[in-house]
MARBA-3410 file (N, C-alpha, C, O; in Angstrom, 1 decimal):
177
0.8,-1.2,0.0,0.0,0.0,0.0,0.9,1.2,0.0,0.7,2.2,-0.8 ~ 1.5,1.2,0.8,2.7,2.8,1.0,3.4,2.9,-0.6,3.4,4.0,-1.1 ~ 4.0,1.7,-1.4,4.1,1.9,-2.5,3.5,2.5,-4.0,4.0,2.8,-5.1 ~ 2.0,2.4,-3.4,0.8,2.3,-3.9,1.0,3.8,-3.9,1.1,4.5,-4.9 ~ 0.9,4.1,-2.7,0.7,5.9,-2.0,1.8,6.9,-3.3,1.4,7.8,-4.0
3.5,6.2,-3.0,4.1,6.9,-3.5,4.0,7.1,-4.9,4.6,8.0,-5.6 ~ 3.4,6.4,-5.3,2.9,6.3,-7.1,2.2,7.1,-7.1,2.5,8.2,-7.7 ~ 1.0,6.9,-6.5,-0.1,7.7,-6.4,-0.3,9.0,-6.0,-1.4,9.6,-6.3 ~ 0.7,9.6,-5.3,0.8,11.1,-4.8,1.1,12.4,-6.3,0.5,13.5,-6.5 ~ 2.1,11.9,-6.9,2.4,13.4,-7.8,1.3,13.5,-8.4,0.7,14.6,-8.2
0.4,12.3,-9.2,-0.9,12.5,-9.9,-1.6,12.9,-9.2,-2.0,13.9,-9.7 ~ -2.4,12.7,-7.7,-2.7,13.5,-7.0,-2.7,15.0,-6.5,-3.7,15.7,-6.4 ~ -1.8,15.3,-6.3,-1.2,16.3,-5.7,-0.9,17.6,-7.2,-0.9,18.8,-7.2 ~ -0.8,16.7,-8.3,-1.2,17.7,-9.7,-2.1,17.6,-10.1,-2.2,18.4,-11.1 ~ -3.2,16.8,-10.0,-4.7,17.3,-10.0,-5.3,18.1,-8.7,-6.3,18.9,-8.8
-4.8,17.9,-8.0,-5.3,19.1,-6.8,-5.1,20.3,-7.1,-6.0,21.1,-7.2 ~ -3.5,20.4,-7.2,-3.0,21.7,-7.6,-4.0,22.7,-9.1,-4.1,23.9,-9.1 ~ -4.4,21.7,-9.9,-4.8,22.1,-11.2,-6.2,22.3,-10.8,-6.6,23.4,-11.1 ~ -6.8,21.7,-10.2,-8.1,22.1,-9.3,-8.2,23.2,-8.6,-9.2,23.9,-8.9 ~ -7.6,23.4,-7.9,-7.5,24.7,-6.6,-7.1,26.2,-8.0,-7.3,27.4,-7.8
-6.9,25.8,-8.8,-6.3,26.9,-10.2,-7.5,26.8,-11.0,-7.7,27.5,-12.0 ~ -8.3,25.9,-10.6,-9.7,26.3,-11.8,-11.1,26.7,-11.4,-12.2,26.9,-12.0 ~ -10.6,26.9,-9.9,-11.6,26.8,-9.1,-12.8,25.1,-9.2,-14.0,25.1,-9.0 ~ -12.0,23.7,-9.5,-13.1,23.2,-9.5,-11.9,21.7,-8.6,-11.0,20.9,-9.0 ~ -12.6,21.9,-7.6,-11.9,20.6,-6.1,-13.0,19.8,-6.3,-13.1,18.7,-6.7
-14.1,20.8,-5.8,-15.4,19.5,-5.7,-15.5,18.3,-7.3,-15.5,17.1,-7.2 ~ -15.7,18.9,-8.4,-16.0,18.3,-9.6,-14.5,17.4,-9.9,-14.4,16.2,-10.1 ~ -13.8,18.0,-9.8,-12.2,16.6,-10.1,-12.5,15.5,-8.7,-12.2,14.3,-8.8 ~ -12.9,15.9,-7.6,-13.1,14.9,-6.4,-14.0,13.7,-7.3,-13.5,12.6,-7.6 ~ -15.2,14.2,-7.6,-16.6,13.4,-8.2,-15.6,13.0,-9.2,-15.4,11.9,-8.7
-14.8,13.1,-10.0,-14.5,12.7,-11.1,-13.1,12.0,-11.1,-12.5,11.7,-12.1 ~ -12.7,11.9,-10.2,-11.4,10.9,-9.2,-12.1,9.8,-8.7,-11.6,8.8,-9.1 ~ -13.1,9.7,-8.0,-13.7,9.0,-7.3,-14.5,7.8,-8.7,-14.2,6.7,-9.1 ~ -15.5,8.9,-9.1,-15.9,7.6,-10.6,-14.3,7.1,-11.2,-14.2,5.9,-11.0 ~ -13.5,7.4,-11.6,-12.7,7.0,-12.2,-11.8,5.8,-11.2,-11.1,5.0,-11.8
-11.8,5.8,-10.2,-11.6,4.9,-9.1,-12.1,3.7,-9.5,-11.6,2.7,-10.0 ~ -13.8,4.1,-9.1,-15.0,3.0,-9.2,-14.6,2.1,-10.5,-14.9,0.9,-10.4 ~ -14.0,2.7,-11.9,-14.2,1.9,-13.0,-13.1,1.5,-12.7,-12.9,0.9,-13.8 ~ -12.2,1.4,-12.2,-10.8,0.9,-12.3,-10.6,-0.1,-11.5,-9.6,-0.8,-11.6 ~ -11.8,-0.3,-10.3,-12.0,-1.2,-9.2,-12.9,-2.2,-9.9,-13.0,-3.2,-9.2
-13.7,-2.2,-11.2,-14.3,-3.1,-11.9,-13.7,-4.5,-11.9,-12.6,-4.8,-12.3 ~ -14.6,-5.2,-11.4,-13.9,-6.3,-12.3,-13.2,-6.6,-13.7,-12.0,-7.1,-13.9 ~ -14.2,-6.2,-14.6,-14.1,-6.3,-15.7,-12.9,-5.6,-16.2,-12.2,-6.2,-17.1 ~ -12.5,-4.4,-15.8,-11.6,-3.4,-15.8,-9.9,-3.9,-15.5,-8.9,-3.7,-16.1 ~ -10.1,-4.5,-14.1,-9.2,-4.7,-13.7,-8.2,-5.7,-14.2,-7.0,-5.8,-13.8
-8.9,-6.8,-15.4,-7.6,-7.7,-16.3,-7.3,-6.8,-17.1,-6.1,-6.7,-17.3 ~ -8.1,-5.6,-17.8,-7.4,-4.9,-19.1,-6.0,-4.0,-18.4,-4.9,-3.9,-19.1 ~ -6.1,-3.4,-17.2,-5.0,-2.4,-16.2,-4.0,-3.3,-16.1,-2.9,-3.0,-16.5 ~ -4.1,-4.5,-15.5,-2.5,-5.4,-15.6,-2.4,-6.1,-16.8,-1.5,-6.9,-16.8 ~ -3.3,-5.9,-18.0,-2.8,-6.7,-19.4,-2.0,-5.8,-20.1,-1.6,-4.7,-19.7
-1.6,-6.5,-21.2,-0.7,-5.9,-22.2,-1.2,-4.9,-23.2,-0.7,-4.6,-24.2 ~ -2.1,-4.6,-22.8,-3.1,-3.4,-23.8,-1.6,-2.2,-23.8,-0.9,-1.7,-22.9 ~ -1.5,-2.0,-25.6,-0.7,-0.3,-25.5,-1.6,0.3,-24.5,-2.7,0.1,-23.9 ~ -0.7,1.3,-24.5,-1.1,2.2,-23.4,-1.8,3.7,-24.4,-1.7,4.7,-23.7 ~ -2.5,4.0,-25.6,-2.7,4.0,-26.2,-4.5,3.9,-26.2,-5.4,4.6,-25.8
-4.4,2.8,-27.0,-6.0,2.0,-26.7,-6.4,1.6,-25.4,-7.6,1.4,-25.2 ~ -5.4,1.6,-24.1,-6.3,1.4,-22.9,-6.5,2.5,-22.3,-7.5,2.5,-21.6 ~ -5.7,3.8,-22.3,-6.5,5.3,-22.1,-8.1,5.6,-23.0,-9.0,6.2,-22.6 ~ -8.0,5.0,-24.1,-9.1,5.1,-25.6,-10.5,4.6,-24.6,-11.4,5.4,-24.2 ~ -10.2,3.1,-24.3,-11.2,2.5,-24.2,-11.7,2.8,-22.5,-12.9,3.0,-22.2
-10.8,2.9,-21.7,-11.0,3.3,-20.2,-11.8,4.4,-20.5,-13.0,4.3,-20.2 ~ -11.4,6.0,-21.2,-11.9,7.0,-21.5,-13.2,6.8,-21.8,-14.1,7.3,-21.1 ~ -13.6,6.0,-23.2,-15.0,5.3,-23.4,-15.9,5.4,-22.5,-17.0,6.0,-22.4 ~ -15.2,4.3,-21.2,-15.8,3.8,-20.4,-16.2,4.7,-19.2,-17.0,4.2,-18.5 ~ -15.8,5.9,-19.0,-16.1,6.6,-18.4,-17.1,7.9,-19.0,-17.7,8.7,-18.4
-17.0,7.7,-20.1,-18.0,8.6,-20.7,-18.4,10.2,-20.3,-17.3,10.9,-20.3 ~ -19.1,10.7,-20.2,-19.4,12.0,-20.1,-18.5,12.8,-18.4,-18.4,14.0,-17.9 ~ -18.2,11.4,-17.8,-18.4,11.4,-16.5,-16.9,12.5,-15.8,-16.7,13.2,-14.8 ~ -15.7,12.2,-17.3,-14.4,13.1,-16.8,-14.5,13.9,-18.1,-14.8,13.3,-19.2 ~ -14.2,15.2,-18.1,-13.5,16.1,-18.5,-12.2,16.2,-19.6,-11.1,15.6,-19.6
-12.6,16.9,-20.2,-11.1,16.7,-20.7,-9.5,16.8,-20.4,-8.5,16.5,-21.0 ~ -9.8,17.5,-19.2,-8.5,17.8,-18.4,-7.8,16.4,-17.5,-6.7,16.1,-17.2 ~ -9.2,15.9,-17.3,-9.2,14.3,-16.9,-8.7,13.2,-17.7,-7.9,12.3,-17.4 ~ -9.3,13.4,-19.0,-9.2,12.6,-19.5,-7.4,12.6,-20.0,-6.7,11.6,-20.3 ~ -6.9,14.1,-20.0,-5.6,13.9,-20.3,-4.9,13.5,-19.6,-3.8,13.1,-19.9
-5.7,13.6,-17.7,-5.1,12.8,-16.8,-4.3,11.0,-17.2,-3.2,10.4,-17.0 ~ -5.7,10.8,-17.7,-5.6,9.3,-18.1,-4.8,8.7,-18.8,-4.5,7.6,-18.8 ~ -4.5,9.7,-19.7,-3.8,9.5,-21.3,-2.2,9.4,-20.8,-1.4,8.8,-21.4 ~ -2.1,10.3,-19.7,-0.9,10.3,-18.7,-0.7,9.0,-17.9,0.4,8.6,-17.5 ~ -1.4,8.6,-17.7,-1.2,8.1,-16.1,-1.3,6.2,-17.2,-0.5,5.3,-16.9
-2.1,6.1,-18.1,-1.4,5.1,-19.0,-0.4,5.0,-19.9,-0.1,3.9,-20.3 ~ 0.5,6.0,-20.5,1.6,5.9,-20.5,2.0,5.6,-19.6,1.8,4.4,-19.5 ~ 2.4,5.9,-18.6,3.3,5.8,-17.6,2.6,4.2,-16.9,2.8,3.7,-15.8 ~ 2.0,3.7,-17.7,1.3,2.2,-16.7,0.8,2.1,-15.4,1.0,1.1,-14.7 ~ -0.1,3.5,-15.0,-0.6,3.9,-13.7,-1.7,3.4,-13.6,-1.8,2.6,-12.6
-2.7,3.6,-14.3,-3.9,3.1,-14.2,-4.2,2.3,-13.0,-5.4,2.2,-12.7 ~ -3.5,1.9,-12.5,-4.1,0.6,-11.3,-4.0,1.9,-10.0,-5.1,2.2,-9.5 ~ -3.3,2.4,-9.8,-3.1,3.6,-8.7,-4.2,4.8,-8.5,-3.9,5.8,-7.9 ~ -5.7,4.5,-9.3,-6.5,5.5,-9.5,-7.2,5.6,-7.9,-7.6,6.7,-7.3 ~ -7.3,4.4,-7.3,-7.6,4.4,-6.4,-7.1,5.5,-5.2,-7.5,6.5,-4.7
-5.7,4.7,-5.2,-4.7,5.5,-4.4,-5.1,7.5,-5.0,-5.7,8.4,-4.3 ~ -4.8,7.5,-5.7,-5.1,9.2,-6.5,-6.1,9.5,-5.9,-6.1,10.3,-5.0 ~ -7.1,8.9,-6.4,-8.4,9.4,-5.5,-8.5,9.6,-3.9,-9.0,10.6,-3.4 ~ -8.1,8.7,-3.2,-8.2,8.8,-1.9,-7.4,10.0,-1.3,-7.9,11.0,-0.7 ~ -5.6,9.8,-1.7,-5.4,10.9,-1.5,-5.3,12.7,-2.2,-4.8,13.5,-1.5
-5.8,12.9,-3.2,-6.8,13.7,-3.9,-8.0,13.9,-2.6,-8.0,15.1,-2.1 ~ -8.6,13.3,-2.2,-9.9,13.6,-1.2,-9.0,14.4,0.2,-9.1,15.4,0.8 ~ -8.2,13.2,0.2,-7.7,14.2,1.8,-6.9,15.4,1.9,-6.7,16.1,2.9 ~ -6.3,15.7,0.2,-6.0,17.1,-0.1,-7.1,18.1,0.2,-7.2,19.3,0.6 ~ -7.9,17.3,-0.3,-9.4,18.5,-0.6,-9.9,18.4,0.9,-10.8,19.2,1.2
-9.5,17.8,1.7,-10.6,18.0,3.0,-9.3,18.6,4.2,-9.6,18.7,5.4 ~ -8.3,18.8,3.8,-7.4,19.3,4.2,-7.6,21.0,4.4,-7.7,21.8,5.4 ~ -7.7,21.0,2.5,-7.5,22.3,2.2,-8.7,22.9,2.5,-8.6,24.1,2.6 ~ -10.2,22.2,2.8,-11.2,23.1,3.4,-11.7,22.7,4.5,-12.9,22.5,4.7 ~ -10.6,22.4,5.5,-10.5,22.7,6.8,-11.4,21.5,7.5,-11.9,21.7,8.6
-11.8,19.7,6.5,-12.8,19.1,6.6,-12.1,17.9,7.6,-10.9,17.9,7.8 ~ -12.9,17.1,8.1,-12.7,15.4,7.7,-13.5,14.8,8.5,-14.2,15.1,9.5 ~ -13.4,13.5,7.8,-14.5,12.5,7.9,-14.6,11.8,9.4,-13.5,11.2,9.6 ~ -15.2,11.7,10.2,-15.2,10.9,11.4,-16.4,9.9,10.5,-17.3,10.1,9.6 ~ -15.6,8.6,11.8,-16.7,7.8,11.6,-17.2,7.2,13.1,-16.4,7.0,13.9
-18.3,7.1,13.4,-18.5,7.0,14.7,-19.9,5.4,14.6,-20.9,5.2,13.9 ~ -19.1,4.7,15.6,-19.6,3.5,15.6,-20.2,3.0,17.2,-19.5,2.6,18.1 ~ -21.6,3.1,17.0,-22.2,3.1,18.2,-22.9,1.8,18.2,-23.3,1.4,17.1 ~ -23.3,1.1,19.7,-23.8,0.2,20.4,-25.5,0.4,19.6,-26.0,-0.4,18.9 ~ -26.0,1.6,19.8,-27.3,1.5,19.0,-27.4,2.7,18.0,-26.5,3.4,17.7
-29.1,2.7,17.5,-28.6,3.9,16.7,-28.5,5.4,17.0,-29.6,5.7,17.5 ~ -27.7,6.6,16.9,-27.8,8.1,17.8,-28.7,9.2,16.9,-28.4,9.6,15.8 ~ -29.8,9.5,17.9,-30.8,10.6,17.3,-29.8,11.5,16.5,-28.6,11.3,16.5 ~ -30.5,12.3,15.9,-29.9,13.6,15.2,-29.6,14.2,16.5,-28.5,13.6,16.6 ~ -29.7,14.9,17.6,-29.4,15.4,18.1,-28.1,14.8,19.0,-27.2,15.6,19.4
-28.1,13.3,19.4,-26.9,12.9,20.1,-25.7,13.2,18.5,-24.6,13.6,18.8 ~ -25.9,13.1,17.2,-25.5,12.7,16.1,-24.8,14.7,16.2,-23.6,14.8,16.0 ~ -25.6,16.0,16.5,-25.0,17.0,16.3,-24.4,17.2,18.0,-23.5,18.1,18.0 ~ -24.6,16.6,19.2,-23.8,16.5,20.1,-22.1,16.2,19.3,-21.4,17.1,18.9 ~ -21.9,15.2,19.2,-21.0,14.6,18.8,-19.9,15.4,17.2,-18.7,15.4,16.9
-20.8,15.7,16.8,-20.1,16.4,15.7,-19.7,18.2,16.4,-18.9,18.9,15.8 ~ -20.2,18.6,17.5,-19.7,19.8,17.6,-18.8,20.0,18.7,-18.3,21.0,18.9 ~ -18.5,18.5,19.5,-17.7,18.0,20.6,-16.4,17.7,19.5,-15.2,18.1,19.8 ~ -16.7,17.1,18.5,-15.6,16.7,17.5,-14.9,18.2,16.9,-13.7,18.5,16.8 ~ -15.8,18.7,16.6,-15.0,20.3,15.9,-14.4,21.4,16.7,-13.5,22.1,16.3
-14.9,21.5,17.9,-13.9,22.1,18.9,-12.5,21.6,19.0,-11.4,22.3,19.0 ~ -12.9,20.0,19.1,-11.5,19.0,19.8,-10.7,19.1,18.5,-9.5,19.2,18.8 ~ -11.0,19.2,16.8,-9.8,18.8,16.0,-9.7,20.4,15.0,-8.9,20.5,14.2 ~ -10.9,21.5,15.3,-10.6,22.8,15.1,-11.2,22.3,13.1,-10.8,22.9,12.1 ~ -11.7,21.6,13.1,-12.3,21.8,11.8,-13.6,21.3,11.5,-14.1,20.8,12.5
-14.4,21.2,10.3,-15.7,21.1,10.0,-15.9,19.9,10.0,-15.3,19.5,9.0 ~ -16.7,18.5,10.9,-16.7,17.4,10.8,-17.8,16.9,9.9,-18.8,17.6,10.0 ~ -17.9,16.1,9.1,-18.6,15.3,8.8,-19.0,13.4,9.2,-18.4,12.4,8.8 ~ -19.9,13.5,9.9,-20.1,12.1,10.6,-20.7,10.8,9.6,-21.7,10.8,8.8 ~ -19.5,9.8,10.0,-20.8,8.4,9.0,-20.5,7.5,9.8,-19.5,6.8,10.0
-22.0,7.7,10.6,-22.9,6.4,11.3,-22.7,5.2,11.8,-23.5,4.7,11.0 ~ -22.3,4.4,12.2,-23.3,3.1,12.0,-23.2,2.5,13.3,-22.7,3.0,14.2 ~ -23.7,1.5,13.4,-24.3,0.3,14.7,-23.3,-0.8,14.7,-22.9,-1.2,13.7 ~ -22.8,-1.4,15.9,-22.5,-2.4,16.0,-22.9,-2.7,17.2,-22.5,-2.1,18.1 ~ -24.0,-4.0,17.4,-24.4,-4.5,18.5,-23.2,-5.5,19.8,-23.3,-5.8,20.9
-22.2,-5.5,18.9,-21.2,-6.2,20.1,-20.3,-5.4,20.7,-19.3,-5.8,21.2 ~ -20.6,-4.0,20.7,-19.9,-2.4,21.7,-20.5,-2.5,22.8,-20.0,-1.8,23.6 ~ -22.1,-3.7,23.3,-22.1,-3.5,24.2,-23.6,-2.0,24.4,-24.7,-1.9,23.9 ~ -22.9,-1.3,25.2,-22.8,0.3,24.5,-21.8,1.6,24.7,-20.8,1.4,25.3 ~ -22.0,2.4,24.5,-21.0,3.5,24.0,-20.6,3.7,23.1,-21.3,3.1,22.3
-19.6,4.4,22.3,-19.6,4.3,21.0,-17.8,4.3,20.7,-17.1,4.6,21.7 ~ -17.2,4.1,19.4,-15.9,4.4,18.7,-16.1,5.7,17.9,-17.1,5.9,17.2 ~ -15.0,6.5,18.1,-14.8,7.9,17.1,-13.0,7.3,16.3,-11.9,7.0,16.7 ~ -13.5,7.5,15.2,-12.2,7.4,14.5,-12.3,8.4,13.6,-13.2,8.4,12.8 ~ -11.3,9.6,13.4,-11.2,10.8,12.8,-9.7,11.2,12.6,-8.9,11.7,13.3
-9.6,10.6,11.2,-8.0,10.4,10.9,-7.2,9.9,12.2,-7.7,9.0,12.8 ~ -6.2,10.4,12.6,-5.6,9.6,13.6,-5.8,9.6,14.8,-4.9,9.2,15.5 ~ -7.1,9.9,15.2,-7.6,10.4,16.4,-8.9,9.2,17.0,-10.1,9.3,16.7 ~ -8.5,8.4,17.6,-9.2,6.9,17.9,-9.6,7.4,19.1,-8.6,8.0,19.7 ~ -11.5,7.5,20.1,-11.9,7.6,21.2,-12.9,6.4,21.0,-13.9,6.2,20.3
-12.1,5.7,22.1,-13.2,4.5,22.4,-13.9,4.4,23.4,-13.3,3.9,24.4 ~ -15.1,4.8,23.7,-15.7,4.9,24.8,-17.0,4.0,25.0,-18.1,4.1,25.6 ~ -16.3,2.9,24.1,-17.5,1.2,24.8,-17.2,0.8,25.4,-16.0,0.8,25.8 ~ -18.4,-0.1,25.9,-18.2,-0.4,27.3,-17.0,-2.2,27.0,-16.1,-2.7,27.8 ~ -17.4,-2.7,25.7,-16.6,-3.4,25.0,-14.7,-3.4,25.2,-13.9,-4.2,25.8
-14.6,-2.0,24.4,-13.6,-1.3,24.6,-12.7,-1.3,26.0,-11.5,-1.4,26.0 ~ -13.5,-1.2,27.2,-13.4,-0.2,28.2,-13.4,-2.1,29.4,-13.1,-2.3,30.6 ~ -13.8,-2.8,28.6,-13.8,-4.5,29.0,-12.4,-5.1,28.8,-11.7,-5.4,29.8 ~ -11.9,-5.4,27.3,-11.0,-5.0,26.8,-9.7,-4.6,27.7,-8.9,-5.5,28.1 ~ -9.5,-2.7,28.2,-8.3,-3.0,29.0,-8.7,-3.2,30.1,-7.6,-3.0,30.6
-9.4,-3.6,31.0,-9.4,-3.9,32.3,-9.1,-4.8,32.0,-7.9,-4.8,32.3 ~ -9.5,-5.9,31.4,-8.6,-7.0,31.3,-6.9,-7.5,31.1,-6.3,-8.5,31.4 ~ -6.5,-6.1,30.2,-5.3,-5.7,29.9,-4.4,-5.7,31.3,-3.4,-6.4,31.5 ~ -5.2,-4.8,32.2,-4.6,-4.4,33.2,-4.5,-5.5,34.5,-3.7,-5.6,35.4 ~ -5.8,-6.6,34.3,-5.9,-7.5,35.6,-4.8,-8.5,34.8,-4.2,-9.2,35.7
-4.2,-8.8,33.7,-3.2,-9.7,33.2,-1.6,-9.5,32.9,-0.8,-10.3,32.5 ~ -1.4,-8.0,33.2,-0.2,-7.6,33.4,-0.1,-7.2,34.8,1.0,-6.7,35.2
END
C-alpha cells in the first residue's frame, strides 16, 4: 500500500493543484472517485494489468467513463497510461480527497455506536468533534451491536473509544499484566 501511496501522490497532488487553479476541487473529487470506481471493476481490472498499448487502454477506459471526466481528466488518463498507472486510480483518488478535506479545513469521522444516535446525540457529537480537531466534521454512522454500549470515534488519527466493549478490553489488559 505505501508503495501504492508513492505512485499515487504526484498524480494527486497535480490534480489538486490544477483544481485549486480552476476553481473546480469538488468536480475533479466526483470525477477521481468515478474514475476509481471503474478501475475497481472487475471487468476493468484484467485490461489495467494486461498488455493493452497504453494507447487503446487510455481510448477505451476513457469510453468507459463517458461523459463522467472532462477533458482535463481525460488527459489525466492518457498520462497516467503511458506511464502504466492506471491501477493507482484508487490511491489518487483517496489521497486527492484528503487534499481536498485538508485544504477546506474538513474530515470525515466515523463514529460507531452500540445503538442507533438521534440527530441530536448525532450534532452532540459532531460539535464536541469540531472544537477538539478545530475543523468542519462530517459524521458516517453506524451500529455495532457487540460495543455493548458506548460508542468508537475514528477521525483520521484520532481513535476515542468509549465502549463499554472497549473499556472491558483494558481492564482486562490491566488484571493480566
Amino acid at each position: 500500500m505505501a508503495e501504492l501511496t508513492t505512485i499515487a501522490r504526484p498524480y494527486a497532488k497535480a490534480a489538486f493543484d490544477f483544481a485549486i487553479e480552476n476553481n473546480a476541487v469538488d468536480s475533479w473529487a466526483e470525477m477521481l472517485n468515478f474514475t476509481a470506481l471503474v478501475s475497481e471493476n472487475e471487468s476493468m481490472k484484467p485490461l489495467l494489468a494486461g498488455g493493452l498499448a497504453s494507447g487503446k487502454l487510455a481510448a477505451l477506459f476513457i469510453s468507459v467513463c463517458g461523459e463522467q471526466i472532462n477533458t482535463q481528466g481525460q488527459n489525466l488518463i492518457k498520462v497516467m497510461a503511458e506511464n502504466g498507472r492506471l491501477e493507482v486510480l484508487t490511491a489518487v483518488s483517496e489521497l486527492f480527497t484528503g487534499y481536498r478535506n485538508e485544504w477546506a479545513k474538513e474530515v470525515e469521522a466515523s463514529v460507531v455506536s452500540a445503538i442507533e444516535l438521534s440527530s441530536e446525540q448525532q450534532q452532540q457529537v459532531s460539535v464536541s468533534l469540531e472544537k477538539r480537531l478545530a475543523r468542519k466534521v462530517k459524521l458516517n454512522c453506524s451500529t455495532d451491536a457487540t460495543l455493548i454500549a458506548g460508542m468508537i470515534i475514528r477521525a483520521g488519527d484520532l481513535v476515542i473509544d468509549g465502549s463499554v466493549s472497549g473499556q472491558l478490553a483494558r481492564l482486562s489488559d490491566k488484571l493480566q499484566s
